[in-house]
ROSE-4610 file (N, C-alpha, C; in Angstrom, 1 decimal, always signed):
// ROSE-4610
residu = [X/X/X/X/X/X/X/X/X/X/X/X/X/X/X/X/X/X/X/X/X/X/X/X/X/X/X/X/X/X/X/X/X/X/X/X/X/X/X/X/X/X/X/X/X/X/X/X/X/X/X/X/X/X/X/X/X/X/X/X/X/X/X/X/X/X/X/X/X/X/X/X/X/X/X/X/X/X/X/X/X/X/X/X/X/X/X/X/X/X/X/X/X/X/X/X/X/X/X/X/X/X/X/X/X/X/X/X/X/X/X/X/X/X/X/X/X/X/X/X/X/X/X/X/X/X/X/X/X/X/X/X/X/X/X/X/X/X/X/X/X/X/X/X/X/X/X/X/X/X/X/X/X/X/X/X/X/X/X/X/X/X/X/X/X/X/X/X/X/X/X/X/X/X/X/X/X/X/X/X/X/X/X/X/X/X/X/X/X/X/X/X/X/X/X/X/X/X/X/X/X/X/X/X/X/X/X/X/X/X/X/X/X/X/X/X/X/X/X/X/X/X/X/X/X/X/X/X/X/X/X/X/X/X/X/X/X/X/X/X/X/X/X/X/X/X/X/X/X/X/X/X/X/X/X/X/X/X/X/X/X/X/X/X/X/X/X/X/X/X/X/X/X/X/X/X/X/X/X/X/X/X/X/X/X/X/X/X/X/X/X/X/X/X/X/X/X/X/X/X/X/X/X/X/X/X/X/X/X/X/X/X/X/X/X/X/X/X/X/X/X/X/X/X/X/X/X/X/X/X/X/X/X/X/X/X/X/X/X/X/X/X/X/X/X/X/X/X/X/X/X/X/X/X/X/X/X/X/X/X/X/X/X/X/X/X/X/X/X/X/X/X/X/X/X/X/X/X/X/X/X/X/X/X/X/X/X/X/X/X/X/X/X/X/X/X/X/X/X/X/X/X/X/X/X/X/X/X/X/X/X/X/X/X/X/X/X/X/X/X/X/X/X/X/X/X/X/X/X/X/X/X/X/X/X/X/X/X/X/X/X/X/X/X/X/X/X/X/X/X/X/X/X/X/X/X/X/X/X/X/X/X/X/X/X/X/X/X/X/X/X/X/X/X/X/X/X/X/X/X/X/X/X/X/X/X/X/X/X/X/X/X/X/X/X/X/X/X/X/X/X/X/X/X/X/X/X/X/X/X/X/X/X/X/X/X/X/X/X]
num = [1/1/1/2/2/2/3/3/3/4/4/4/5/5/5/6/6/6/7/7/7/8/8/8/9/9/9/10/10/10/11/11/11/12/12/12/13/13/13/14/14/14/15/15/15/16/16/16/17/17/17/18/18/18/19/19/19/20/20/20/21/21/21/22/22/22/23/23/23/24/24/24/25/25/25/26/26/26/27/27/27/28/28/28/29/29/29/30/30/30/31/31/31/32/32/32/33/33/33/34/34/34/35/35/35/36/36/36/37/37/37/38/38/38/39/39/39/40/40/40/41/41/41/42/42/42/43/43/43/44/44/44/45/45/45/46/46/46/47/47/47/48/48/48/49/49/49/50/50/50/51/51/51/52/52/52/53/53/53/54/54/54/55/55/55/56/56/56/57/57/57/58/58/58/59/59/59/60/60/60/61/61/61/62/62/62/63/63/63/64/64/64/65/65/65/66/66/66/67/67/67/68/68/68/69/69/69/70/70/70/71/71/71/72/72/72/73/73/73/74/74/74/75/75/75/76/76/76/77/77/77/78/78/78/79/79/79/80/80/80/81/81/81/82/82/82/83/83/83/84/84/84/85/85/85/86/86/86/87/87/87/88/88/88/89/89/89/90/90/90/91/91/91/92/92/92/93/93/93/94/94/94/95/95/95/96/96/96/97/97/97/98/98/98/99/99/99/100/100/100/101/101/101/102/102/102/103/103/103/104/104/104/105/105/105/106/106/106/107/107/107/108/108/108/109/109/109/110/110/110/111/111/111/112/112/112/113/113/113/114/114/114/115/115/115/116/116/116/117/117/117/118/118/118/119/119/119/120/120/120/121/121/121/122/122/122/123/123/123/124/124/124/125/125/125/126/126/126/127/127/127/128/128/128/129/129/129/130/130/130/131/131/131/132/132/132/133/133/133/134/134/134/135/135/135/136/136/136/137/137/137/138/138/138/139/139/139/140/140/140/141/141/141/142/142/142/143/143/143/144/144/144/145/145/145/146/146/146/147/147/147/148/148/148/149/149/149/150/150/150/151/151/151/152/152/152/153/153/153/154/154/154/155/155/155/156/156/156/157/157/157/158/158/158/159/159/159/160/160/160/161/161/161/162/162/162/163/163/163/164/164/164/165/165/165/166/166/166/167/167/167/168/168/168/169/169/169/170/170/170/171/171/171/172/172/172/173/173/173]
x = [+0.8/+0.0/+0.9/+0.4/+1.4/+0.7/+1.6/+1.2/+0.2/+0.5/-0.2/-1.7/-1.6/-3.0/-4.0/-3.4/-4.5/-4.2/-3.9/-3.9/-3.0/-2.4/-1.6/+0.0/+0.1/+1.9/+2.6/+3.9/+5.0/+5.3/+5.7/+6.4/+7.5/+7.7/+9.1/+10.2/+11.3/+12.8/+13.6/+13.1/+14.4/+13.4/+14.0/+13.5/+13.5/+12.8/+13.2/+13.2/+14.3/+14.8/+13.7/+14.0/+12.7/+13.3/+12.3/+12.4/+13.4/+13.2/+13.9/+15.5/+15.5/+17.5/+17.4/+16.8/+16.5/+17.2/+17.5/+18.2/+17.2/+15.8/+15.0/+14.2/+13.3/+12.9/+11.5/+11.2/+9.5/+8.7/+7.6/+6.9/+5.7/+5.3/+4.3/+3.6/+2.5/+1.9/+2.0/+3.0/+3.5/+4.4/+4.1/+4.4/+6.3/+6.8/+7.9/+8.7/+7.8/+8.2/+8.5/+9.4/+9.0/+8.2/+8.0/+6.2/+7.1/+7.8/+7.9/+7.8/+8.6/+8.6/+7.0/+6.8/+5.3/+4.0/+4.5/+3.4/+3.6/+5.1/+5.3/+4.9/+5.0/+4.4/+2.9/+1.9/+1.0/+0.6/+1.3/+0.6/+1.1/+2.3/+2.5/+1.3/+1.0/-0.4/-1.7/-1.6/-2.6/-2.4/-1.7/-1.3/-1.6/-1.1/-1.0/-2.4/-3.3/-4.8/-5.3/-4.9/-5.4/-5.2/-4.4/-3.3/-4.0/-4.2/-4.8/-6.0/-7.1/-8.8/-8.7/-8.0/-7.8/-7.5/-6.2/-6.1/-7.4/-7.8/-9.5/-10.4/-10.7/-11.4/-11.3/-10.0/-9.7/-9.2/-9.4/-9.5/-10.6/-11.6/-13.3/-14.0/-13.1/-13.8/-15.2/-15.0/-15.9/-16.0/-17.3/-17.2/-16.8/-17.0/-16.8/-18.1/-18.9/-20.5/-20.9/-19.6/-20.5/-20.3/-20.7/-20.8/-19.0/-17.9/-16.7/-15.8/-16.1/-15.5/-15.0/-15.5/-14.2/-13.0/-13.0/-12.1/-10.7/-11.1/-10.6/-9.8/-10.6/-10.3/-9.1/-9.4/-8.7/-7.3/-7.0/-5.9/-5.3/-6.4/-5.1/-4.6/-5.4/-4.6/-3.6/-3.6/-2.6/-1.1/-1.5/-0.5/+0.0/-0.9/-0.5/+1.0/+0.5/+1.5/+2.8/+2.4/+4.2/+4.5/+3.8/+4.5/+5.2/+4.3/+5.0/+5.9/+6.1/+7.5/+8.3/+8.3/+9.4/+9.7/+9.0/+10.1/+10.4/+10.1/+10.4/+12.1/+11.8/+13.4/+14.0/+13.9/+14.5/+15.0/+14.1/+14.3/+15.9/+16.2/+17.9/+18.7/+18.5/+19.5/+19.9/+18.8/+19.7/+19.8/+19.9/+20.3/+21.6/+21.7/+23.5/+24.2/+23.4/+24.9/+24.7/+24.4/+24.7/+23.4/+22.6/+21.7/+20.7/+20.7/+19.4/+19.4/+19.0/+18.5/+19.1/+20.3/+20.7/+21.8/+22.7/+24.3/+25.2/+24.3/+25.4/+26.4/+27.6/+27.8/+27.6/+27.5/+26.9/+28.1/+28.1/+29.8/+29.1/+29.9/+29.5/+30.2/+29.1/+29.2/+29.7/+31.0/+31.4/+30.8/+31.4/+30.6/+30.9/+29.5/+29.6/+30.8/+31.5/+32.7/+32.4/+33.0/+32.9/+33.8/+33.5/+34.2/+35.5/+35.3/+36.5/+37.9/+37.3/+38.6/+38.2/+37.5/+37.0/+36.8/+36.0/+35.6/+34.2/+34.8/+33.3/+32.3/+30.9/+29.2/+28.4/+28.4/+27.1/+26.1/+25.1/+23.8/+23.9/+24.9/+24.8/+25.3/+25.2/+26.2/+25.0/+25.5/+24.5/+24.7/+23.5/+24.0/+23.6/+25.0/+24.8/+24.5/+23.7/+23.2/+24.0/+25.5/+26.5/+26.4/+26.0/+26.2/+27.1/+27.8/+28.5/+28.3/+28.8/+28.2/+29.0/+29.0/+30.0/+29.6/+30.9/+30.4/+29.7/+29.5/+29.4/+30.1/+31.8/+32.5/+32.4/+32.3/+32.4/+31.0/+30.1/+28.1/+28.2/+29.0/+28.2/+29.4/+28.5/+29.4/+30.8/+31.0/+31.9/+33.3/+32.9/+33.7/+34.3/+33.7/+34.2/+34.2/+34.2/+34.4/+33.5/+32.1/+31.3/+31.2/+30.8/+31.0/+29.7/+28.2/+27.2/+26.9/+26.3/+26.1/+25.1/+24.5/+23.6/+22.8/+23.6/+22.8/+22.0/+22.7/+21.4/+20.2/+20.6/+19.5/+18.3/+19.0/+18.3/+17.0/+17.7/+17.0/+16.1/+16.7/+15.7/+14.5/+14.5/+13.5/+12.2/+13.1/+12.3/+11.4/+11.8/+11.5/+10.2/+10.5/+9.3/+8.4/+8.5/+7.7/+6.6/+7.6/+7.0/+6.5/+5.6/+6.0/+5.4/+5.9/+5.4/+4.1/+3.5/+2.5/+2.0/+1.5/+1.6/-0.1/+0.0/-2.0/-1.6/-2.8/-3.2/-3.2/-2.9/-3.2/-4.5/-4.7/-6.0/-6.0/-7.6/-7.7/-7.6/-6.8/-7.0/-8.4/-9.0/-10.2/-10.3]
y = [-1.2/+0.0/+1.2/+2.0/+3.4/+4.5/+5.0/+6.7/+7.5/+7.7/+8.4/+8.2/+7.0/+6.6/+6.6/+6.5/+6.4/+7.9/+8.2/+10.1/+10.7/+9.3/+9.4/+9.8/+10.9/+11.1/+10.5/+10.4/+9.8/+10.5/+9.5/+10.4/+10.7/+12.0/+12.6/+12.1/+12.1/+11.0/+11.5/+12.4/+13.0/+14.1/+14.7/+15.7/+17.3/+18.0/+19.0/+20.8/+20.9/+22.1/+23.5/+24.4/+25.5/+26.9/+26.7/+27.8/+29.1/+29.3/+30.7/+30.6/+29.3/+29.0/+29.0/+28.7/+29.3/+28.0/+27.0/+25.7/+24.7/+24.8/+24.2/+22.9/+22.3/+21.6/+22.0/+22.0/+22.4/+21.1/+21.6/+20.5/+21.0/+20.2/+20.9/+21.2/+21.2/+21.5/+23.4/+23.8/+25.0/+25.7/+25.0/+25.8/+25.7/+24.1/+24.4/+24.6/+25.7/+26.4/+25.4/+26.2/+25.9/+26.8/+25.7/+26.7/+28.2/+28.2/+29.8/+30.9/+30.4/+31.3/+31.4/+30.5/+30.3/+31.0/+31.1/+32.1/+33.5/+33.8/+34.8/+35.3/+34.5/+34.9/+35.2/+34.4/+34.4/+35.7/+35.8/+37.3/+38.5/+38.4/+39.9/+39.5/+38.8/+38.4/+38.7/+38.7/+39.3/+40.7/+41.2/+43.0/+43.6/+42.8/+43.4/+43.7/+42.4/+42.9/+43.3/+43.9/+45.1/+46.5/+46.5/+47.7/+48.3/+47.0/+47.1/+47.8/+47.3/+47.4/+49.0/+49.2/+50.6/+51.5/+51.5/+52.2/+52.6/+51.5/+51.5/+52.7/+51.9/+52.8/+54.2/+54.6/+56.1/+56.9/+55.8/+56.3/+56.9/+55.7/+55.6/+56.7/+57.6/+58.4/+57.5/+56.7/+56.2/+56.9/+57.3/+58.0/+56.8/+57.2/+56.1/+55.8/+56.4/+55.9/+54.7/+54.2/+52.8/+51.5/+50.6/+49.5/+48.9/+49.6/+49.1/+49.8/+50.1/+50.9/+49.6/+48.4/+47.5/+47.2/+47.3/+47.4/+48.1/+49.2/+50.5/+50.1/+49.7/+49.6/+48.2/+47.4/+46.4/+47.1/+47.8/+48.4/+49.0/+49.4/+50.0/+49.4/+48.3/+47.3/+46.5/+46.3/+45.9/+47.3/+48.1/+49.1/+49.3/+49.3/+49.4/+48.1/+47.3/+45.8/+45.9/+46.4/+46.6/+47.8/+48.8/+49.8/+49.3/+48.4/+47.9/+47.0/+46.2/+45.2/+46.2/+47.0/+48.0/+48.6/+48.9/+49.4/+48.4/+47.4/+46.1/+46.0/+46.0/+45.9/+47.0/+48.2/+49.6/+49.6/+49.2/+49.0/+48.9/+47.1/+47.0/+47.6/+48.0/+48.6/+49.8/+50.6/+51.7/+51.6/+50.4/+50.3/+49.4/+48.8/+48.5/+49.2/+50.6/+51.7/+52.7/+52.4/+53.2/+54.0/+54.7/+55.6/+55.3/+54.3/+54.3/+55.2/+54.4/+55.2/+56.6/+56.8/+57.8/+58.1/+57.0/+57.4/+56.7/+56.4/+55.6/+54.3/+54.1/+52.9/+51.8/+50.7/+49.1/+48.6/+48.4/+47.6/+45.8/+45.3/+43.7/+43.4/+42.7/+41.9/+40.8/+40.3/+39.3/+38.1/+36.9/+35.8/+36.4/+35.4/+36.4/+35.2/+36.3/+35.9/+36.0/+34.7/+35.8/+36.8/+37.2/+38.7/+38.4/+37.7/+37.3/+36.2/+34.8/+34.5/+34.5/+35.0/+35.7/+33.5/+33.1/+32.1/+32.0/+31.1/+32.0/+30.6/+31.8/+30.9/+30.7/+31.7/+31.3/+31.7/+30.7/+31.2/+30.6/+30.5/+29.6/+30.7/+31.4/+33.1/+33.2/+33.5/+34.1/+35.4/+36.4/+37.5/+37.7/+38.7/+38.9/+40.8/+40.8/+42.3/+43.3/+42.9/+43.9/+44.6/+43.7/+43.8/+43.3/+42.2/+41.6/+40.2/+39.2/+38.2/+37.2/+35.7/+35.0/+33.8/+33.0/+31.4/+30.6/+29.6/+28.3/+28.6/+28.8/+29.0/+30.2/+31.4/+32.5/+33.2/+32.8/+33.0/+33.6/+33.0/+33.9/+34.8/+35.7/+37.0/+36.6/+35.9/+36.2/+35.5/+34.6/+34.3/+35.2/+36.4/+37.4/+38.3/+39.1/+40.1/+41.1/+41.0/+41.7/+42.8/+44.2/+45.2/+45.8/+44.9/+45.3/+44.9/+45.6/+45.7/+45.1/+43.7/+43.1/+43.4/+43.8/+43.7/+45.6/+46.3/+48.0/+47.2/+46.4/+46.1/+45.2/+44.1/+43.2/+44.5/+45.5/+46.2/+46.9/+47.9/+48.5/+47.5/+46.5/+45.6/+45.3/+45.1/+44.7/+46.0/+47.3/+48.5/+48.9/+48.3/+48.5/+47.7/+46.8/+45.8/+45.9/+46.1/+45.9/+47.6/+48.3/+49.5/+49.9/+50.3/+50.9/+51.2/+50.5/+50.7/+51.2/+52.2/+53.0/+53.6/+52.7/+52.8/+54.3/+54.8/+56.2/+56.3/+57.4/+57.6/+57.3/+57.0/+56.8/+57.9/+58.7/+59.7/+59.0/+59.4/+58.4/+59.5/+58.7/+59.0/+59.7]
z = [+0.0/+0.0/+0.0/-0.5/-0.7/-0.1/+0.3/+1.5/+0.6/-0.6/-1.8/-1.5/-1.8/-2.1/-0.9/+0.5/+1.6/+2.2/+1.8/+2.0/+3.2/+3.8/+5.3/+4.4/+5.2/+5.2/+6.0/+5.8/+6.0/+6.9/+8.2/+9.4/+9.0/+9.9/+9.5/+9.9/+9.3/+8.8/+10.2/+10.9/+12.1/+12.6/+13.5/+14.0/+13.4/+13.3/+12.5/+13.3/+13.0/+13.6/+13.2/+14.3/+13.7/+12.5/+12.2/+10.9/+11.5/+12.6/+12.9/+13.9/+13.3/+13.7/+15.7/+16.3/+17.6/+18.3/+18.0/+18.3/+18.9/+19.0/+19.5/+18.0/+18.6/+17.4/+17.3/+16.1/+15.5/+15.0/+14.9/+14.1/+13.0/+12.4/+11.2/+12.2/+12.9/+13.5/+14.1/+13.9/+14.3/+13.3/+11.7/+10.9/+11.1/+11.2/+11.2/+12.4/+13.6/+14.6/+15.7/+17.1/+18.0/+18.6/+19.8/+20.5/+20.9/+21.1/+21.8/+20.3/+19.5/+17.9/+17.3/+17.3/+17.0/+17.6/+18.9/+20.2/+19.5/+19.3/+19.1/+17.7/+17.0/+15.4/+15.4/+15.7/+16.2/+17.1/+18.0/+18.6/+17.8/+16.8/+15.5/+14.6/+14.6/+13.3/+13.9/+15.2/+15.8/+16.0/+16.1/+16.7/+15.5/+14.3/+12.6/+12.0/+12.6/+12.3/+13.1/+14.5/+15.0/+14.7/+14.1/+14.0/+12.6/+11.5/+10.5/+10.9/+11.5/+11.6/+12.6/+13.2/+13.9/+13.2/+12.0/+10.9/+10.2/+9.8/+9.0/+9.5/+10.7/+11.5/+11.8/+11.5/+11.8/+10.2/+9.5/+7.8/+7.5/+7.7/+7.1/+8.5/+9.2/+10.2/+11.0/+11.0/+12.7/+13.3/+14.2/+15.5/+16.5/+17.6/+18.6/+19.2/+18.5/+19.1/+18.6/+17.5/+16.7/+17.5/+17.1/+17.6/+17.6/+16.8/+17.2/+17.8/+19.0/+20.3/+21.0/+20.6/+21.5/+21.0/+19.6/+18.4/+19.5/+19.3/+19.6/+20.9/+21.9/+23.6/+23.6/+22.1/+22.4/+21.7/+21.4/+20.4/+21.6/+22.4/+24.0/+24.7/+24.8/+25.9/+25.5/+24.1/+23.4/+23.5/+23.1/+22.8/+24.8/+25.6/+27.1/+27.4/+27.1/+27.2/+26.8/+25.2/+24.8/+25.8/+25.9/+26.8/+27.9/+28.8/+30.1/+29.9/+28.5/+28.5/+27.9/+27.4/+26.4/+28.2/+29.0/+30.4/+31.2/+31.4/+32.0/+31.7/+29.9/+29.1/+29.7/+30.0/+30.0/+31.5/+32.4/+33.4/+34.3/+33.8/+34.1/+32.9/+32.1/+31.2/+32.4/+32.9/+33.3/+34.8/+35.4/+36.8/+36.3/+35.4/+34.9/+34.6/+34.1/+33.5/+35.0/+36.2/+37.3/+37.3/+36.6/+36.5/+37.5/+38.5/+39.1/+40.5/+41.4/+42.5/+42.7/+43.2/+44.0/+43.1/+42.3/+41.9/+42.6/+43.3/+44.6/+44.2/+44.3/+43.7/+44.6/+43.6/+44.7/+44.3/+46.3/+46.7/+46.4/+46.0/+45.7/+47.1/+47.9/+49.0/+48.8/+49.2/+49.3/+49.7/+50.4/+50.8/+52.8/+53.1/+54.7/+55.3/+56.3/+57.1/+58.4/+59.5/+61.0/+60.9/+62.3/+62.5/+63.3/+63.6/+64.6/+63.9/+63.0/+62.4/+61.2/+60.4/+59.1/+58.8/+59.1/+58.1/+57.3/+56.3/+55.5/+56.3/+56.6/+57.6/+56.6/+55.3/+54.3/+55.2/+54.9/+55.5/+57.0/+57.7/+58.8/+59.9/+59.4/+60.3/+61.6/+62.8/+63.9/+63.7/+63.8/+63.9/+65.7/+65.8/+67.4/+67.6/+68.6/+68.6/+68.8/+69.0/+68.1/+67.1/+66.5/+64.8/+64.0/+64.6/+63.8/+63.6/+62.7/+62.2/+62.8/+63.4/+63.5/+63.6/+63.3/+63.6/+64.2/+64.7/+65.3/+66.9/+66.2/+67.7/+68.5/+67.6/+68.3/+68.2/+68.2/+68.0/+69.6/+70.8/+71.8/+72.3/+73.4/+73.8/+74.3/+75.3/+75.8/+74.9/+73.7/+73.1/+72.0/+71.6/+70.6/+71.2/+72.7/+73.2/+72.9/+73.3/+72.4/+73.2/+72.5/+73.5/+73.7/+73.2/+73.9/+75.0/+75.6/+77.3/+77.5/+77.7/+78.4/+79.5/+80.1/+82.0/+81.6/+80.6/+80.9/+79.9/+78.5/+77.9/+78.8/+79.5/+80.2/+81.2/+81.9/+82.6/+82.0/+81.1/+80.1/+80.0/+79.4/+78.9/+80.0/+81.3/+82.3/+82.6/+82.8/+83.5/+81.9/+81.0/+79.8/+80.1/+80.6/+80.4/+82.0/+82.7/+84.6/+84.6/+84.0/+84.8/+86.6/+87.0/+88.4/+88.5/+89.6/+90.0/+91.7/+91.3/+92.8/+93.0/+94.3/+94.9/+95.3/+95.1/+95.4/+96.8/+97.8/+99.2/+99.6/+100.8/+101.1/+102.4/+102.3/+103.1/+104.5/+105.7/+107.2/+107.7/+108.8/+109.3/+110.2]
């Protein structure tokens, strides 16, 4: 029996690469494409006959009273999208050439170290209410010399917490 004659094609001999060199593989089903080329072709063929029928629309003088004012509303929300990916893109372009927040330059943080024999903790660092970061071995006070003062915080805390309470006088009789 021959492929001809029962109308069925011949599977294809290997896999076939996409029309737009992208290194992925396509299939007839997508015109050759892979799915991402393909989405994207697909939504320029859709923008194109919007873009087209809006044109029209604002040739042939439409008001906006006619029945294709969704036409219209759909041409913005379209045109809104690329706006927001065209700044999405624009976005890190100009926080990589320095332009963003303040001017300020960003110091690249190293990997975290204690403070005391500089080994690197990763994410395994204690931080102590110093302010400095340290090991496993040197995580508590009295092993890194820490120079915050425990016993005024301990009191502060308590004197916030307990405040004084004082009964009113009582008139004597």
């Amino acid at each position: 029996m021959d492929h001809d004659e029962t109308g069925c094609q011949a599977p294809p001999e290997g896999p076939i690469l996409c029309i737009n060199n992208c290194g992925f593989f396509g299939s007839v089903a997508t015109m050759n494409m892979c799915s991402k080329c393909y989405k994207d072709a697909v939504l320029k063929q859709e923008q194109a006959k919007l873009a087209a029928s809006s044109i029209e629309n604002i040739v042939n003088g439409s008001s906006s009273g006619n029945g294709k004012e969704p036409v219209v509303a759909g041409t913005v929300d379209v045109q809104v999208d690329q706006v927001e990916q065209k700044a999405a893109i624009s976005m890190p372009e100009a926080f990589a050439s320095g332009l963003g927040d303040s001017g300020e330059p960003k110091v690249k943080q190293g990997p975290n170290r204690c403070s005391t024999c500089k080994k690197r903790v990763g994410l395994t660092g204690f931080n102590c209410r110093c302010g400095n970061l340290f090991c496993a071995m040197h995580r508590y006070s009295d092993k890194h010399n820490c120079p915050f003062d425990y016993r005024t915080a301990a009191r502060d805390a308590i004197a916030k917490a307990n405040p004084v309470v004082k009964a009113e006088k009582l008139d004597k009789i």
